[in-house]
Phi, psi and omega in degrees: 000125172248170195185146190269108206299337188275328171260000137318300216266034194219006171284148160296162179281291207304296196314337179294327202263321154326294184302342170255336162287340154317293172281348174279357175296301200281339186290312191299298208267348163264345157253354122064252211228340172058019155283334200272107196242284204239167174192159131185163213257153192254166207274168138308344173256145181193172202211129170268122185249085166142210171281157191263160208241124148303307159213190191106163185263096183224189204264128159306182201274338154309339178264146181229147160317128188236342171192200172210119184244190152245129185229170170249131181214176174259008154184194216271341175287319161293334173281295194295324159310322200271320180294303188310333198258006162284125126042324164275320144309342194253331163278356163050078175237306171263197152206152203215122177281071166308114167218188239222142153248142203296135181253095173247131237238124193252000000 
């Protein structure tokens, strides 16, 4: 989950307290749903490690990951159907990365 970091830290306690029951509302309806593995929302301080990403579809420097969720779907248009109807998403508060997680085979 991305999300533009200066206006998480510019929330009001009430409003802060809204995006989260908002998502835990959408969190709620996806386990469920027995869709819902894993989640959890990341701290706003963070550290960049390695080479800086330039052009391309990467995070401007306002924006930050703000959480992760893991869910079950039975491919990547469901997971992305699923992503699209959150709650932050559908108010373009977020953008949400849909991926596949890599299956490496020992």
């Amino acid at each position: 989950m991305r999300e533009d970091i200066a206006r998480l830290q510019q929330l009001s306690e009430q409003e802060m307290e809204q995006d989260i029951a908002e998502m835990n509302t959408w969190v709620e309806e996806l386990a469920k749903q027995d869709l819902f593995v894993s989640g959890e929302p990341l701290e706003n301080e963070s550290k960049l490690v390695g080479q800086v990403a330039t052009d391309g579809p990467f995070l401007e420097a306002r924006e930050g990951i703000s959480g992760y969720l893991i869910i079950m779907a039975k491919d990547l248009e469901q997971a992305a159907m699923l992503a699209g109807q959150c709650p932050h998403v559908l108010q373009q508060k977020i953008s949400i990365e849909v991926r596949p997680i890599m299956n490496i085979e020992n």
